[in-house]
N, C-alpha and C positions, 0 to 999 in steps of 0.2 A: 504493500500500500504506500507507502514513503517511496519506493523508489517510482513509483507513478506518477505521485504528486511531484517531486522534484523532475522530473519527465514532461510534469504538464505546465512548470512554471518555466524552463526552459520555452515552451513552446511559445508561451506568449513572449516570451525576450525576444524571439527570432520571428513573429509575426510582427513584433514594432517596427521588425526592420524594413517592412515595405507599407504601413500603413504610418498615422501619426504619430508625434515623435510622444516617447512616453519616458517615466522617470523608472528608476529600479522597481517604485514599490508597483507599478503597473497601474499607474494615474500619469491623465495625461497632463502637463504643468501648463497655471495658469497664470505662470509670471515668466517676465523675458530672462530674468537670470537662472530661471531654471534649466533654460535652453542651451547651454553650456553642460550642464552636469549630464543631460541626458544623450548629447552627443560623448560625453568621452564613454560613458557606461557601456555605450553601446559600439562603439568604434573598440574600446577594452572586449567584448564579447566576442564580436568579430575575429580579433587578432587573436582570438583564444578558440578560434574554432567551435564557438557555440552554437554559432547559428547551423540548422539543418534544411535541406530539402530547397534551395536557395536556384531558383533558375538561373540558367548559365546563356547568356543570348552571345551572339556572334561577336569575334573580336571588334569588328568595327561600330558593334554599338556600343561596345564596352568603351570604346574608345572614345565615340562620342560622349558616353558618361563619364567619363572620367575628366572630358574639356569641359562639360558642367557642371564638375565639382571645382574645375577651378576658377571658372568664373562666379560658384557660390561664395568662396572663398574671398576673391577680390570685390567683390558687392556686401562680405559680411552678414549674407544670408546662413545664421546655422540650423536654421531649423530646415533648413532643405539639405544644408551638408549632413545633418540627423539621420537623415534619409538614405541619403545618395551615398555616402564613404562607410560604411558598414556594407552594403549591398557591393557595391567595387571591392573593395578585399577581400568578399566570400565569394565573389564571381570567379575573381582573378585568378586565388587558390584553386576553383575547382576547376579552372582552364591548364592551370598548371599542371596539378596533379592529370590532367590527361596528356599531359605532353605537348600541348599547344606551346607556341615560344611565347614566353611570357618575361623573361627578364626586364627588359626595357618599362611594361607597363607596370608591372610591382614595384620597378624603382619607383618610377614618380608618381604611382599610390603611395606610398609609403612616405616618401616625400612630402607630399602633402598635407599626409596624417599626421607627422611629425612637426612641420611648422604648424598647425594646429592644436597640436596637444602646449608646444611652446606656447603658444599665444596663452594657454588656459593653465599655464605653469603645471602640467601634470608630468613631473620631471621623469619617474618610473615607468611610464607607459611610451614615454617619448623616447626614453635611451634601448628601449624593446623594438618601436619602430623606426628608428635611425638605423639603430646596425640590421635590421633587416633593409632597411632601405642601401643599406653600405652594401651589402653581399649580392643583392641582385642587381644592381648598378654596378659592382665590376665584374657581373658575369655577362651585363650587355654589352661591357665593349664601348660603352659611350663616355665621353671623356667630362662633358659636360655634367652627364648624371652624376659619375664618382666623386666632382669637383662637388655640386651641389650638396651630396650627402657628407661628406667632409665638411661643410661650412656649420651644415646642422651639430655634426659629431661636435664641432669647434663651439656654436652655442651652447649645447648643452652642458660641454665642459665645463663652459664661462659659468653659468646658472648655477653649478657644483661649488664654484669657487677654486676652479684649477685654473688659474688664471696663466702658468706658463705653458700647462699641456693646450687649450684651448688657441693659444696662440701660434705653437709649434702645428698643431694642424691645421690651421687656415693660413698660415703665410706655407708652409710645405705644398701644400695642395695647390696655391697660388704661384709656385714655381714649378710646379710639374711639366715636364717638355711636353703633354698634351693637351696642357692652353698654353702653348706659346708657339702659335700659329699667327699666321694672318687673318685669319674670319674673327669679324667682330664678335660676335657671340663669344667666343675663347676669353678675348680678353675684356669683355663687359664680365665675364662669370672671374676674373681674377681680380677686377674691381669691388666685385661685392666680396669675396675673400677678403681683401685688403680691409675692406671698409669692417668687415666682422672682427677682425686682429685690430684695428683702432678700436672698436668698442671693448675690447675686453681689457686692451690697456688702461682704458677710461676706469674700466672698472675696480682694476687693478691699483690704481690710485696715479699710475704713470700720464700724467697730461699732455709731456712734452711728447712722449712715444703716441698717444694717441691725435695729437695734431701731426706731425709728421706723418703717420698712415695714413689718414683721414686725407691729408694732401696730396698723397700718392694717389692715392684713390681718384680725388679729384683733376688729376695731370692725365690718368686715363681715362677719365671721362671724356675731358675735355679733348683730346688725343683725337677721338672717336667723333668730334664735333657735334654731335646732338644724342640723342635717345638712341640707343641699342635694343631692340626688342630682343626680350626672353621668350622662350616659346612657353614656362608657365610661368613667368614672373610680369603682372598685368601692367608693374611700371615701368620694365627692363633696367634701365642701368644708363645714367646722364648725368649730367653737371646737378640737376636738383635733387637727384637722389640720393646726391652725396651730401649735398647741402640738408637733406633731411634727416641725413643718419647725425649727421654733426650736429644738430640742436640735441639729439637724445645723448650723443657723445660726453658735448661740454657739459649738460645736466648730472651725468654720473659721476664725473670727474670732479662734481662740486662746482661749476661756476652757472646759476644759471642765468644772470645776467650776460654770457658770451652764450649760453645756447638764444637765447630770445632774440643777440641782434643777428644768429644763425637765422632764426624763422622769418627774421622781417624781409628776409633775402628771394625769400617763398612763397609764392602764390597760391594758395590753397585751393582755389577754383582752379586752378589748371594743373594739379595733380590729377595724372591718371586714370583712378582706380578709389572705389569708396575706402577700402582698406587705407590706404596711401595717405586719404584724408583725414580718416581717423585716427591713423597714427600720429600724424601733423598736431592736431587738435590736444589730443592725450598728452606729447610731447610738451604740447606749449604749456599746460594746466598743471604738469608735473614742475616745470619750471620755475610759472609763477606764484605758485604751492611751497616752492622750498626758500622762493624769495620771500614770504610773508602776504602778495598780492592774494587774501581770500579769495575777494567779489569778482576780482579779474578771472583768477584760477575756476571759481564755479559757472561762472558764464561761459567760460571757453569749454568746460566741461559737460555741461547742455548744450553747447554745439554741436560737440563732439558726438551726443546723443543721438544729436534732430541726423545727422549726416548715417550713423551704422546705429542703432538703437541695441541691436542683440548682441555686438560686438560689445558695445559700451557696457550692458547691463552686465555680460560673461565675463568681462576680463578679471582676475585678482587682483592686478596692478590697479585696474578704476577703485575696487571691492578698498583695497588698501590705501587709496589715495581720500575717499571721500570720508571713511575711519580716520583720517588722520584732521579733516577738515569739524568733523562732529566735536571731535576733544579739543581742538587748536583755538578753539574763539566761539561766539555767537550764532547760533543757528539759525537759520530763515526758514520759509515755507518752501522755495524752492531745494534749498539741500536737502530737508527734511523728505522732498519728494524724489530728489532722485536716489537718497541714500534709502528707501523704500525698495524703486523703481531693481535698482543693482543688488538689492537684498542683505541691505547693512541695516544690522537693527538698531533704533534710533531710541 
């Protein structure tokens, strides 16, 4: 009898995964920050082979789903990436396991899964799907892929606090003789290495080491004279997306009056990508957060809302930002609303 009922509670985990997004306890959540817990649960189930009986359609549809996970991705839609990225990982696997070539697409599921669970700081599920994303990326032979999963390897290193390993593998990976070609893409994908080895320096407490990278970064930008498209990075890799790593750069490093006159430098409407925007936004709020500017900091931070609402409501970084705004001073009806909204109790 027990082993039925656990039988039968599996089943509903694995029928969430093609109907609406639902939470563990098998209710569907009626708040936007819930929408974050219910994608890692289920992306976690996934990667653990819980799901059963899971239709496996043609690689080419797979493939199309899988370009509209990452477009969920950059619009900050997750309650469709809820959907969509547990169904792609058990697709994938069962193409696998028949012998379909699958390398290439589980890298960059996995990839994706991965800066995902980052965004949602779920550091144990993300370092599960990084090195799966490492091993099938260099079993496809694509130089781009193993770079990318290296960058991941390299944040999550950072996020640990190995602030030297985290750097030996994206400045390594950044010198690998297979982005040091000619094709733009190579060296856009050695720019964002560069740029991820400045941030960790930042983190690191090294300033001077993260403006010198952060410069290098931006000399290959610039090199490349405008926007490099990535085939799944919605902003690709340009003079402003150096400029926008550098506002989060000089904030860690402790200055954030240099990250702020980073963002005046940046146009927000002409960011690529909702994600792109709301990092902008996040960035700016964190900044003038740790300058003392409150009203500034929660205005930019219900922008940030109005632009990715599920983004904003999911992240821990917001979750820990507007906890620090509740205790710092004086509360209003709007903080009170959004620190509701993100699921900080007030």
């Amino acid at each position: 009898m027990m082993r039925r009922q656990l039988l039968a509670n599996l089943a509903v985990s694995a029928a969430a995964a093609v109907g609406a997004p639902m939470l563990p306890t098998g209710k569907t959540p009626d708040q936007g920050f819930a929408v974050g817990e219910v994608l890692v649960a289920r992306v976690r189930d996934a990667m653990l082979g819980l799901h059963a009986n899971v239709a496996v359609p043609s690689a080419a549809v797979l493939r199309a789903d899988l370009d509209r996970a990452f477009t969920d991705f950059h619009t900050c839609a997750y309650g469709s990436l809820a959907v969509r990225l547990p169904r792609i990982l058990c697709a994938g696997h069962a193409r696998a396991a028949s012998g379909a070539e699958h390398g290439a697409f589980l890298a960059r599921s996995y990839l994706l899964v991965t800066r995902m669970l980052i965004k949602l700081d779920e550091q144990q599920l993300g370092w599960m799907a990084a090195d799966r994303a490492r091993q099938t990326a260099e079993a496809s032979g694509d130089p781009l892929l193993t770079a990318e999963a290296a960058r991941q390897l390299a944040v999550l290193a950072r996020k640990a606090g190995w602030y030297e390993q985290g750097m030996s593998i994206a400045l390594n990976a950044a010198d690998h003789p297979g982005l040091r070609t000619c094709h733009p893409t190579h060296a856009a994908e050695r720019g964002l290495l560069v740029q991820c080895a400045a941030y960790t320096a930042a983190r690191a407490g090294d300033v001077s080491g993260m403006r010198e990278l952060t410069d290098e970064a931006a000399a290959i930008a610039s090199e490349r004279g405008g926007t490099t498209l990535l085939h799944d990075h919605g902003g690709g890799f340009s003079p402003t997306t150096v400029q926008l790593h550098r506002i989060s750069a000089e904030n860690s490093a402790g200055d954030p009056s240099a990250a702020l006159a980073a963002a005046q430098t940046v146009a927000p409407h002409k960011l690529p990508t909702t994600e792109r925007r709301a990092r902008y936004y996040t960035d700016v709020a964190s900044a003038l957060g740790r300058w003392g500017r409150r009203d500034e900091c929660i205005r930019t931070l219900l922008i940030a809302e109005h632009h990715a609402p599920e983004e904003t409501h999911a992240r821990p970084a917001v979750k820990s930002l507007v906890s620090g705004l509740l205790v710092s001073g004086r509360t209003t009806a709007e903080l009170r609303g959004l620190a509701a909204r993100v699921g900080v109790l007030t």
